[in-house]
C-alpha positions as CSV (number, residue, x, y, z in Angstrom):
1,X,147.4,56.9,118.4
2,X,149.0,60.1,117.4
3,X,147.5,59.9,113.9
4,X,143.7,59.0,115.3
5,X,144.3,62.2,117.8
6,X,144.7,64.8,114.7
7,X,142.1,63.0,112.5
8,X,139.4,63.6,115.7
9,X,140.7,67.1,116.2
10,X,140.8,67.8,111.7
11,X,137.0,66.6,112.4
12,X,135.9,68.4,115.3
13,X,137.8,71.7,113.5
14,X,135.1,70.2,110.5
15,X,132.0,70.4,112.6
16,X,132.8,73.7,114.2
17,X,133.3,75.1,111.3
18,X,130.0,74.1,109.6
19,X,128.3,75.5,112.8
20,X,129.9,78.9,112.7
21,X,128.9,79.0,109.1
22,X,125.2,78.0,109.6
23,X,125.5,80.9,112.0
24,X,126.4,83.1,109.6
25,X,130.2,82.7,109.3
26,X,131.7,83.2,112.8
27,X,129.8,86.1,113.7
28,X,127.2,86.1,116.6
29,X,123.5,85.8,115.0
30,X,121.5,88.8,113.6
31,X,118.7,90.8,115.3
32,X,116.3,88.7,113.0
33,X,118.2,85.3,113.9
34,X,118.0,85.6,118.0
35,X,113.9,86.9,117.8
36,X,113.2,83.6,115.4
37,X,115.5,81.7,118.2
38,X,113.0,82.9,120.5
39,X,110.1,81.0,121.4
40,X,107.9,84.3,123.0
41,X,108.8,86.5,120.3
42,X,107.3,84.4,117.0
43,X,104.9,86.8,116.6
44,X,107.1,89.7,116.2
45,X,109.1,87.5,113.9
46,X,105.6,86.9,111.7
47,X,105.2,90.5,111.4
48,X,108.9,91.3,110.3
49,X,108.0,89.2,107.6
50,X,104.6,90.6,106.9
51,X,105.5,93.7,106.7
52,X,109.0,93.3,104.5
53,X,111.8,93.9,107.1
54,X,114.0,91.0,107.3
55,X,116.4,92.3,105.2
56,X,117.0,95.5,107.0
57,X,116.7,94.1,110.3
58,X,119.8,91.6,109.2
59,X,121.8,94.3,107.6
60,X,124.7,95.4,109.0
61,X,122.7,98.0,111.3
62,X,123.4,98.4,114.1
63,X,119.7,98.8,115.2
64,X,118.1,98.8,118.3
65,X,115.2,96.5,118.4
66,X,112.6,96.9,121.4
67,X,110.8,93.5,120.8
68,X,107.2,92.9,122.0
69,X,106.2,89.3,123.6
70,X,103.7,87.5,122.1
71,X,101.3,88.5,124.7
72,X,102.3,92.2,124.4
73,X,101.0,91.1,121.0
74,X,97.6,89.5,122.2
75,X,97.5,92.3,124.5
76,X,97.5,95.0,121.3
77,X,94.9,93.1,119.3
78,X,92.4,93.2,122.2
79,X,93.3,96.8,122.6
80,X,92.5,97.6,119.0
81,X,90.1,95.0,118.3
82,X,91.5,93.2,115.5
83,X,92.8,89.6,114.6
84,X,96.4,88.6,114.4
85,X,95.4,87.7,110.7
86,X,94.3,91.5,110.2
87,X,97.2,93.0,111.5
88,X,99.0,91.3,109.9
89,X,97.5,91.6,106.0
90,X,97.8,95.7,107.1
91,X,101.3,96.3,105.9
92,X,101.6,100.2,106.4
93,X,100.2,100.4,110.0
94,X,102.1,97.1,110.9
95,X,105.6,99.1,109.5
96,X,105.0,102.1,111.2
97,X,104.1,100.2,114.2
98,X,107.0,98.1,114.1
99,X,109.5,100.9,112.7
100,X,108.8,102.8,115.7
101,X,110.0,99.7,117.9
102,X,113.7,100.4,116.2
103,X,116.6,102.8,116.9
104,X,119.2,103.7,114.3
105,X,122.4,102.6,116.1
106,X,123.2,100.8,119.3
107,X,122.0,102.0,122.4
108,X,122.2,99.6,125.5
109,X,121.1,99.9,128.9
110,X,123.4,101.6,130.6
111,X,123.5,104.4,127.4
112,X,119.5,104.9,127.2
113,X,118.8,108.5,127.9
114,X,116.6,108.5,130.9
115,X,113.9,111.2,130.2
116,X,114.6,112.8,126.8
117,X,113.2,112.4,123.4
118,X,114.2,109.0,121.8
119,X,113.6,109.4,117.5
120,X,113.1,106.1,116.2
121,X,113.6,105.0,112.6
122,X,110.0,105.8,111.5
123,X,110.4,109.7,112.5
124,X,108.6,109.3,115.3
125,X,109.7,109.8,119.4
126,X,108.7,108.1,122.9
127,X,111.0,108.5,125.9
128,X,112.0,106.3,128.2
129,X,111.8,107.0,132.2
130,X,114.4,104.8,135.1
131,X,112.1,104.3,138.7
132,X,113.8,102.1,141.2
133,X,116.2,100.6,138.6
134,X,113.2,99.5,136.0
135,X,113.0,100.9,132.9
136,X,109.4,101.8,130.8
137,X,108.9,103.4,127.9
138,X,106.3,106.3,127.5
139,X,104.9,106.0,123.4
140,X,103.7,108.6,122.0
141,X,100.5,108.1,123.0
142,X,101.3,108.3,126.3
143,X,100.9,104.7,126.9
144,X,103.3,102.6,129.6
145,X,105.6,99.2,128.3
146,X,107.8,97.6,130.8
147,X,111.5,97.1,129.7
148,X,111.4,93.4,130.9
149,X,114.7,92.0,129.0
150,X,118.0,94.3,128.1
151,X,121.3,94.0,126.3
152,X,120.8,91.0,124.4
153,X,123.8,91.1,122.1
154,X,123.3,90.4,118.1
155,X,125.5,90.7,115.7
156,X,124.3,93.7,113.6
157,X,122.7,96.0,117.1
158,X,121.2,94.7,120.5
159,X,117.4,93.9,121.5
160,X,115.7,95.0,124.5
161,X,112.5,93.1,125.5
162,X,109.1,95.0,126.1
163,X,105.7,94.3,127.7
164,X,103.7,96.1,125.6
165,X,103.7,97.0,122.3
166,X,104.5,101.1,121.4
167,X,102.8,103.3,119.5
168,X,103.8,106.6,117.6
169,X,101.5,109.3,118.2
170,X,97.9,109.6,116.5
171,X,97.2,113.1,118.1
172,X,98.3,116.8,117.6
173,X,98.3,119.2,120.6
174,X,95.0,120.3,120.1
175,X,93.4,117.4,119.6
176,X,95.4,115.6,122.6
177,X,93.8,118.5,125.0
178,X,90.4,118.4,123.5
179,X,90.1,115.2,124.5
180,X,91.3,116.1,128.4
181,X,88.4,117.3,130.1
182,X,90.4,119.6,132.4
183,X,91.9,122.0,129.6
184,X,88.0,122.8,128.0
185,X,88.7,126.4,128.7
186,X,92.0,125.9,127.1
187,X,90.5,124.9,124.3
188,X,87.9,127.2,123.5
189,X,90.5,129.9,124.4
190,X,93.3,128.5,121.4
191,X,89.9,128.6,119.6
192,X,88.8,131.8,120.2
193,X,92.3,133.2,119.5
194,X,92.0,131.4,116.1
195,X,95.3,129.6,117.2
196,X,94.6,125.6,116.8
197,X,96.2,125.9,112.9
198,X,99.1,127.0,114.2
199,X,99.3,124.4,117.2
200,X,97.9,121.8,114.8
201,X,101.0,121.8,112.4
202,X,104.4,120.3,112.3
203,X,106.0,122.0,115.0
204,X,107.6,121.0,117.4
205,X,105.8,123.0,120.4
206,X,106.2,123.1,123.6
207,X,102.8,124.0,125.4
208,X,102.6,125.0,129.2
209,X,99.0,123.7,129.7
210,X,97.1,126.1,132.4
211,X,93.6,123.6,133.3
212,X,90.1,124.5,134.0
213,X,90.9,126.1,137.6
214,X,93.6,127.8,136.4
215,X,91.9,129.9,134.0
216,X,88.9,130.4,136.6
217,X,91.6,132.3,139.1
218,X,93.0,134.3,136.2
219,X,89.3,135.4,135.9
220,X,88.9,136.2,139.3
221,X,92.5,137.9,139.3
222,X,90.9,140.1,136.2
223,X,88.2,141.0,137.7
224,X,86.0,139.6,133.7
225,X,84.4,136.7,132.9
226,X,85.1,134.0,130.8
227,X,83.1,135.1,127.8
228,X,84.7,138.9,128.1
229,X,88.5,137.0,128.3
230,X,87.4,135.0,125.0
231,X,86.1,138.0,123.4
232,X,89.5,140.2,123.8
233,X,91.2,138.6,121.1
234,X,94.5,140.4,121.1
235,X,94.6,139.9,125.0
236,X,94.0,136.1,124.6
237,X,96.6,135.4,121.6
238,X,99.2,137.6,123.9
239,X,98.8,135.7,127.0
240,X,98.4,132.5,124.9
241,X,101.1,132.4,123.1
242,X,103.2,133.5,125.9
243,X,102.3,129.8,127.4
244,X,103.9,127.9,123.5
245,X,107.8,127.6,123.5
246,X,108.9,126.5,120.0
247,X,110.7,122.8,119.9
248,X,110.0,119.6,122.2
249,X,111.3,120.3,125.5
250,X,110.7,117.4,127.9
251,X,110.5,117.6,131.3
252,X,114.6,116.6,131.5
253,X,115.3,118.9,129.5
254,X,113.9,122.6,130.8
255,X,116.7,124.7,131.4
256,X,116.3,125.1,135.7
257,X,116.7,129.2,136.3
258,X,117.2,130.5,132.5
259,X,114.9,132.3,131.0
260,X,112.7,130.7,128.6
261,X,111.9,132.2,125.6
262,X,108.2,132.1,124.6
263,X,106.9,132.6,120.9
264,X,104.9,135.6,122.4
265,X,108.1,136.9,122.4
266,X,108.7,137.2,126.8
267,X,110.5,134.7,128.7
268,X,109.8,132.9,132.2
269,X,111.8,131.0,134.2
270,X,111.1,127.5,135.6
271,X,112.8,126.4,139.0
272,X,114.2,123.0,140.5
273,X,110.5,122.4,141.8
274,X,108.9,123.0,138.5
275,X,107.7,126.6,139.7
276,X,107.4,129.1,137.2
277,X,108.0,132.2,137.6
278,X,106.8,134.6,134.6
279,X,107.2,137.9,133.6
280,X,104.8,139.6,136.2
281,X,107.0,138.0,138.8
282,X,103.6,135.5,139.3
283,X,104.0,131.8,140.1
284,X,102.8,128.4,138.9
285,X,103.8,124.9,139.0
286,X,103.9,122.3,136.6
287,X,101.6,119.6,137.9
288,X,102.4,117.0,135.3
289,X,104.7,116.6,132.3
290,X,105.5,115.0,129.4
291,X,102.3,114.6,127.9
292,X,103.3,113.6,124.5
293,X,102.3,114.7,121.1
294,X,102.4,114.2,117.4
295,X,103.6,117.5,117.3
296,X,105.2,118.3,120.7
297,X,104.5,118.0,124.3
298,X,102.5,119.5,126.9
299,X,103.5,120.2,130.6
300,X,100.2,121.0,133.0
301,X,100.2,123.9,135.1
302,X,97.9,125.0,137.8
303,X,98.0,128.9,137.2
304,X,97.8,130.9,134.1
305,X,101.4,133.1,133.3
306,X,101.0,136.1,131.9
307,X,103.7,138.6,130.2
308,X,104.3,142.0,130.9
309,X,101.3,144.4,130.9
């Protein structure tokens, strides 16, 4: 009896060990190993494949993987209007599109940094906002993705599910507010001024955004009209520039009641309600944030600042 006890427990040792060993020696599986476990996330394991990033994803790491569904997948081909077949055969797009799902390092739940600037492993950012305990993710196209799944513990990082798939940014500051109705004046005035090179290259900025109504009480308050503002062109780059802070700073990270340096050169201050307060002791809120950019961000406010006289 004692001799068939240690033979059944020498084979059970056997077959553990083979197991551990198919699972890669003892360790818990890899990033790659858990999505191809996955039922709902084959087709992000087709497109690691396609696009030649196995073998990173199942080095050592550790990565942070936010993995799309498959019908975050379907959900992206309608949106784009191609076949999975197509997207797949398109090896840069799909590993810049799938680069920018990963995070150098491990980051779970509790250590995601709630409003800031997230830099993924293809150089590019989205941030992630907490409402009522959910998490989303804001791309850099400004688009939404659900957190739906998080901390699921590999070997070589940890994987968070998503509901949509993320994109980096496809659009520089000016081209993000040309195509927002409400800052046309905005745009023909960083025209005017002969300032969309300088808002159109690599940056960061930071641009407080005044709209359409805003501009049309500055008018008002000036006593000109539009075409006599857009004609002063020193007056224009002044009080333009004094709206452009150099870097990316997100709506978590304004510095409430310290002055703000401008690249005009003055400062302004921004309150706990998103008032700002600028060097003519004038004030305007910021009506939206966080518009994301290629090249920055832009924060929306409802009255033009101006610098000192």
């Amino acid at each position: 009896m004692q001799r068939r006890s240690i033979l059944l427990a020498v084979g059970a040792a056997t077959v553990g060990s083979s197991l551990l060993a198919a699972c890669g020696g003892g360790n818990d599986p890899d990033i790659v190993q858990i999505a191809q476990s996955n039922p709902d996330l084959s087709i992000l394991v087709e497109a690691v494949a396609a696009a030649g990033l196995v073998d990173t994803l199942k080095s050592p790491g550790p990565f942070t993987v936010f993995a799309p569904t498959n019908a975050a997948f379907v959900s992206l081909l309608g949106e784009l209007g191609v076949t999975k077949d197509a997207l797949l055969a398109n090896k840069p797009l799909l590993a810049a599109v799938l680069t920018y799902h990963v995070l150098s390092g491990r980051v779970d739940k509790a250590a995601i940094p709630a409003g800031k600037a997230i830099s993924t492993v293809g150089g590019s950012i989205f941030k992630i906002d907490t409402s009522s305990g959910a998490l989303a993710i804001t791309d850099g196209r400004n688009r939404v993705s659900k957190i739906i799944q998080t901390d699921i513990n590999a070997s070589n990082g940890v994987i968070h599910v998503i509901d949509k798939v993320i994109l980096p940014a496809n659009k520089n500051i000016v081209e993000t507010a040309a195509g927002i109705s409400d800052f046309s004046i905005l745009v023909e005035a960083v025209i005017a001024a002969n300032l969309q090179g300088t808002l159109s290259g690599v940056g960061p900025f930071t641009v407080f955004a005044p709209t359409n109504a805003a501009f049309a009480a500055l008018l008002a308050e000036l006593g000109i009209s539009k075409q006599a503002l857009l004609a002063d062109v020193p007056l224009l780059t002044n009080v333009l520039t004094y709206h452009v802070v150099a870097g990316r700073v997100l709506k978590a990270d304004v510095p409430v009641g310290t002055p703000i340096a401008t690249v005009q050169g003055g400062k302004f201050t921004v309150d706990s309600t998103l008032t700002i307060t600028d060097a003519r002791s004038r004030k305007a809120k910021i009506v939206a944030t966080d518009v994301l950019t290629s090249n920055g961000v832009i924060h929306v406010i409802d009255k033009v600042i101006l610098p000192t006289a």
